[in-house]
C-alpha positions in Angstrom: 123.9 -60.4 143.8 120.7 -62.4 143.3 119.2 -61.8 146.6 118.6 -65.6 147.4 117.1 -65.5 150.8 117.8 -68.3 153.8 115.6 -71.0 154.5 114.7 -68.9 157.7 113.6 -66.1 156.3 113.5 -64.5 159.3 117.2 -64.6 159.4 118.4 -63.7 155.6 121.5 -61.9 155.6 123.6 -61.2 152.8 126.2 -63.1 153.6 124.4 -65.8 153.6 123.1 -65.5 150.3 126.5 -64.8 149.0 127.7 -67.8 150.9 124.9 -69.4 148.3 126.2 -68.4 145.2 129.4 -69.0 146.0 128.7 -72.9 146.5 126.5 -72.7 143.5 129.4 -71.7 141.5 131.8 -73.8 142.8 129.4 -77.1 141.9 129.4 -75.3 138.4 132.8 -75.4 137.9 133.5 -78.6 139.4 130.4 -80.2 137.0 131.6 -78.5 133.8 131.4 -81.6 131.4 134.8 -81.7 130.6 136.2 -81.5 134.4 133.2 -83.8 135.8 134.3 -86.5 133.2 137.7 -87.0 134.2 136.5 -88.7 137.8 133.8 -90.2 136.2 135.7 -91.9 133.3 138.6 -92.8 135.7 136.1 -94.8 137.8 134.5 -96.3 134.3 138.0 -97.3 133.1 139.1 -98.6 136.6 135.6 -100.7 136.0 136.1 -101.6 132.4 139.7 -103.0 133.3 138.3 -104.9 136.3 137.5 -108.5 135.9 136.0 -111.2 138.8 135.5 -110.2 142.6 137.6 -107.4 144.2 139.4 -109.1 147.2 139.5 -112.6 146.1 142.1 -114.4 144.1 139.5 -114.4 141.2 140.3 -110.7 140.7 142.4 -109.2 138.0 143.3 -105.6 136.7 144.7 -105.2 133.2 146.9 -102.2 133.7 148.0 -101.7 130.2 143.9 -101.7 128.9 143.7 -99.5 131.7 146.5 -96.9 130.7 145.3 -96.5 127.2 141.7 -96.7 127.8 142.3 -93.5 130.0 144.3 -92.0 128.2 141.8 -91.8 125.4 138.5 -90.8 127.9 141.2 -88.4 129.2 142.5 -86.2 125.9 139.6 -87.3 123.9 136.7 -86.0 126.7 138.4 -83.9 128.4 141.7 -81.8 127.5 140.8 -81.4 123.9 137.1 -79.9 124.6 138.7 -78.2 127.5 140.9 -76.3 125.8 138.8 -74.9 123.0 136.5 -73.8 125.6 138.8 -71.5 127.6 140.7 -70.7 124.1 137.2 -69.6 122.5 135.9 -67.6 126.3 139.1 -65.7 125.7 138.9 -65.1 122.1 135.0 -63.6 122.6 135.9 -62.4 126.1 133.3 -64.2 127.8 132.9 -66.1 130.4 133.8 -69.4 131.0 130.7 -71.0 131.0 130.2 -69.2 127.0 126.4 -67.8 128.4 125.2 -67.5 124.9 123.9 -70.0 123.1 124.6 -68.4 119.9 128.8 -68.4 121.0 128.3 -72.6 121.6 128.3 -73.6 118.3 132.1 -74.0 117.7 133.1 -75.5 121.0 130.2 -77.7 120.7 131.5 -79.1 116.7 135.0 -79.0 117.8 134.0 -81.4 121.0 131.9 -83.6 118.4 134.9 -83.8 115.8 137.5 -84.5 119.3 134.6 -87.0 120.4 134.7 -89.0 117.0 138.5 -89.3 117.1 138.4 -90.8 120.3 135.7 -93.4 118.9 137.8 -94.2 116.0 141.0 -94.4 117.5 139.3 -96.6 120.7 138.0 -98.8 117.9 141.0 -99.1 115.8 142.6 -99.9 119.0 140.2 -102.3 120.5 139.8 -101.3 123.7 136.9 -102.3 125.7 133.7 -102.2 123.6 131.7 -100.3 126.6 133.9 -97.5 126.4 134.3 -97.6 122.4 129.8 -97.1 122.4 130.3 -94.9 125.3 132.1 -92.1 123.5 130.4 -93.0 120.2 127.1 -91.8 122.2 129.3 -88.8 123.6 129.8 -88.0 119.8 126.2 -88.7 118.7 124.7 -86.8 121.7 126.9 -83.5 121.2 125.9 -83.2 117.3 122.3 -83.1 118.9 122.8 -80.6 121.5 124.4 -78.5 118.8 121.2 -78.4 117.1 119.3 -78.3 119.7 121.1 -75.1 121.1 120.7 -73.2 117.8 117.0 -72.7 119.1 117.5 -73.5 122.6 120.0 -73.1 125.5 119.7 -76.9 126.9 122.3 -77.4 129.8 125.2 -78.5 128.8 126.5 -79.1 132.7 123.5 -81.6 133.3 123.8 -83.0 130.1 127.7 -83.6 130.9 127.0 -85.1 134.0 123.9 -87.6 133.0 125.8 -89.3 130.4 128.7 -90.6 132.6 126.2 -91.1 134.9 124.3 -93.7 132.8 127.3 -95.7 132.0 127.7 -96.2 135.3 124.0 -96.8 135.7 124.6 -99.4 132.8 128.0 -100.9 134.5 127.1 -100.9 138.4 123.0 -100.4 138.8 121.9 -99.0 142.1 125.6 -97.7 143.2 126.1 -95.9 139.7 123.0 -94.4 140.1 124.0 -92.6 143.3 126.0 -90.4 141.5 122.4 -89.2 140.1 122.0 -88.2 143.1 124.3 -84.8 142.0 121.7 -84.2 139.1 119.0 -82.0 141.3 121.9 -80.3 143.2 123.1 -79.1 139.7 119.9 -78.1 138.4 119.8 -76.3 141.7 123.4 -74.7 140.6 122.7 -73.5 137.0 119.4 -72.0 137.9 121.0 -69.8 140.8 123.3 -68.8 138.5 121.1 -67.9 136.5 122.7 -70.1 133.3 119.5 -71.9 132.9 115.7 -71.8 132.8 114.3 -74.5 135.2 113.2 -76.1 131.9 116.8 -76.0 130.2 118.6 -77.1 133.4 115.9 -80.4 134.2 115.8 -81.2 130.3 119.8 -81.6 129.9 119.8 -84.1 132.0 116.6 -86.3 131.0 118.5 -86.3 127.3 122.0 -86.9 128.4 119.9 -90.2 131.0 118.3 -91.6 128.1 119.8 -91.2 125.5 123.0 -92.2 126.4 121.3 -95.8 127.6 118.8 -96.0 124.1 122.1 -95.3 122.3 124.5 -97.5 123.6 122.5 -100.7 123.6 121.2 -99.3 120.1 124.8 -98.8 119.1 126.3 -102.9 120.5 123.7 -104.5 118.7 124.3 -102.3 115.1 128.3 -102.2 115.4 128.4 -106.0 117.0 130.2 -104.9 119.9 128.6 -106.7 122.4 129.3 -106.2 126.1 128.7 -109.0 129.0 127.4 -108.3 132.8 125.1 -104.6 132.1 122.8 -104.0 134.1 119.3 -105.0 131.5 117.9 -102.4 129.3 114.4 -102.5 131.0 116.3 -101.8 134.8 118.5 -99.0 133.5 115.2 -97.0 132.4 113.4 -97.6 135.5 116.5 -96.2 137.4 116.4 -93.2 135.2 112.5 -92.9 135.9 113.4 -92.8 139.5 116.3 -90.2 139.5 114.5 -87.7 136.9 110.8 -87.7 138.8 111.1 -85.5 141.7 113.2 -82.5 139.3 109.9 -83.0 136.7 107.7 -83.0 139.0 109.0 -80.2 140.7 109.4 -78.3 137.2 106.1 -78.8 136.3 105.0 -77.5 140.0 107.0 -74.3 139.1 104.9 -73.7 136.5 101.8 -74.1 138.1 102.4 -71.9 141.0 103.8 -69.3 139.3 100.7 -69.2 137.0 98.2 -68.4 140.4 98.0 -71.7 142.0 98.6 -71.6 146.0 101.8 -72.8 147.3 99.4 -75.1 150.0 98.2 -76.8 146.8 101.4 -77.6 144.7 102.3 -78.6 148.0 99.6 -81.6 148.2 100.3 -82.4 144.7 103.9 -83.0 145.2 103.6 -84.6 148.3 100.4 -86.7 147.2 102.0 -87.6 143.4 105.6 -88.6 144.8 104.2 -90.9 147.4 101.7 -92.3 144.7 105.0 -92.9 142.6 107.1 -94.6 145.5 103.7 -96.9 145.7 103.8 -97.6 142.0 107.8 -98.2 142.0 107.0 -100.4 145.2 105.0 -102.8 143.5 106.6 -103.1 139.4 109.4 -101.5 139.5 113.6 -103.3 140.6 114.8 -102.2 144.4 117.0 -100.4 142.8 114.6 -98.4 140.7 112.5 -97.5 143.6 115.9 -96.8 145.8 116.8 -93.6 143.3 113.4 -92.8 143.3 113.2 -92.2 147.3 117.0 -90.9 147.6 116.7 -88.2 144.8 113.5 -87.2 145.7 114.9 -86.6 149.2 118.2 -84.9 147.5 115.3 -82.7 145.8 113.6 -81.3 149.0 116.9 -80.7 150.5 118.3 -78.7 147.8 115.5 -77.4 147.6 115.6 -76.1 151.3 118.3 -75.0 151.1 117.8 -72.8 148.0 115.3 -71.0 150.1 112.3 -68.8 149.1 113.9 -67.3 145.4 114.2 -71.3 144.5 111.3 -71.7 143.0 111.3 -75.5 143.9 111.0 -74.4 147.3 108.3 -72.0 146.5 106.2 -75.1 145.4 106.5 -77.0 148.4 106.2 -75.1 150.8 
C-alpha cells in the first residue's frame, strides 16, 4: 500500500491506512464522470422541467420534457462514454480508470463524438435550451481535455464533476454550489491514489468550473438560446472563486514546503491569506460567494486531516 499514516501519528496502523485507500477508491469510482453525471443530470433535468414554487399551486412538472430530456443526459453522458471506457480497459487490459494518458485519447474522441450527438439531437428536439448549451459545453470541453492530455494528464474525475457542478451553480446559486463542496474531497481521492499530481487533480476542476460557466453564457448569446432565471454571470464566477481558493492555495503551499519552507510558515500563510480572502469576499463579494468560500475551505482542512501526514495538504498546515 501507500503507507498513508493517521492523523494521530502516534497511532498509525495499517489498517487504518488501508481503511484510507479503500474510501479513496470508493469516492473514485463513485465520481468517475460518467457515473457522477447520472445524479447530477437527474437533479438538472428534475430542475429544467420544474416551473414556479415547489408546494404551491403555482407549481408544475412537465413529465414528458422530463423523460426525454433524461433520457438524452442519460445515453448521451453517460452509457455511451461508459461503455467505451470499460470496452477499451478490457481491450488494453488496464485499469478502469485508463492511468495512461497516452491510452485516453480514444475514449476521450469517442465521448466528444457521443457528446455532439446528444447536442444535436437535444437541439433538433428542442428540449430545454439549458441543457441543449450544457452538453454543447460537455462536447466543447472534452475536445480540450483531449488536447490537453496529449501533453498532460489533467483529471478527468474533477473535471467530470466541476461541470455539472456549474450548471447547477448556474441554475440554483449557493445550494448548487454545495455540491462543490465534493471537489477538495476528490482531489484528496485521485492524489491518494496516486492518479494525479496535486497540480493535475486541482487544475481539472478550475477548467471544468469555468469554463463550463464562460461557455455556456458564451454559447446562449451566439446560438440565441436564451435561458430565463440563472444565477448572473458576475455571481457564478465569484462562487467558483470561493470553492477553487482553499485547493490553490493549498497547492501552491505544497509547493513551497516541499521546496525547504517550514511547515510553521506555510502554516501562517494559509491561515493568514484565507482569512484575508474571507475579509475581501466579506466586503465585494454575493453571501453566497463568501458562503463557498468559508464551507470549502473548511471541507479543505478536514480532508485534509484526515489524509494525515503523507497528504501533503496536511503537511502544509500543520
Amino acid at each position: 500500500m501507500f503507507g498513508l499514516k493517521n492523523i494521530n501519528t502516534e497511532n498509525k496502523t495499517p489498517e487504518t491506512d488501508e481503511k484510507r485507500l479503500k474510501i479513496a477508491d470508493t469516492i473514485s469510482i463513485f465520481t468517475n464522470p460518467p457515473i457522477i453525471t447520472i445524479p447530477l443530470f437527474l437533479i438538472i433535468c428534475i430542475i429544467l422541467a420544474s416551473s414556479g414554487t415547489p408546494f404551491t399551486s403555482s407549481f408544475s412538472f412537465n413529465w414528458s420534457q422530463f423523460i426525454v430530456m433524461e433520457l438524452i443526459s442519460l445515453i448521451f453522458t453517460s452509457i455511451l462514454p461508459m461503455a467505451i471506457i470499460m470496452h477499451w480497459a478490457r481491450k488494453l487490459d488496464t485499469d478502469k480508470d485508463i492511468s495512461n494518458k497516452e491510452d485516453r485519447f480514444i475514449p476521450l474522441i469517442v465521448g466528444v463524438v457521443s457528446y455532439f450527438i446528444g447536442f444535436l439531437i437535444a437541439l433538433i428536439l428542442g428540449v430545454s435550451n439549458f441543457l441543449i448549451v450544457l452538453i454543447l459545453c460537455y462536447t466543447v470541453n472534452t475536445f480540450i481535455v483531449m488536447l490537453i492530455t496529449v501533453k498532460w494528464k489533467i483529471s478527468i474525475h474533477t473535471t467530470g464533476l466541476t461541470g455539472p457542478v456549474a450548471a447547477l451553480i448556474m441554475l440554483l446559486g449557493p445550494i448548487g454550489a454545495l455540491f462543490g463542496l465534493l471537489y477538495p474531497i476528490l482531489i484528496w481521492s485521485r492524489f491518494t491514489l496516486k492518479k494525479h499530481t496535486m497540480a493535475q487533480a486541482i487544475a481539472g476542476g478550475v477548467f471544468g468550473l469555468i469554463m463550463t460557466v464562460l461557455e455556456a453564457y458564451l454559447y446562449m448569446n451566439l446560438l440565441n438560446l436564451p435561458v430565463s432565471n440563472l444565477v448572473p454571470l458576475g455571481e457564478c464566477i465569484w462562487i467558483i472563486f470561493g470553492i477553487i481558493f482553499a485547493p490553490i492555495l493549498l497547492g501552491i503551499l505544497t509547493i513551497l514546503n516541499e521546496n525547504g519552507v517550514a511547515n510553521g510558515t506555510t502554516r501562517k500563510i494559509f491561515y493568514s491569506i484565507d482569512i484575508l480572502a474571507i475579509l475581501i469576499f466579506m466586503i465585494i463579494a454575493p453571501e453566497s460567494a463568501l458562503m463557498s468560500l468559508v464551507l470549502t475551505t473548511i471541507v479543505s482542512i478536514l480532508i485534509s486531516c484526515f489524509g494525515g501526514e503523507n497528504f501533503s495538504w496536511f503537511r502544509a498546515i500543520k
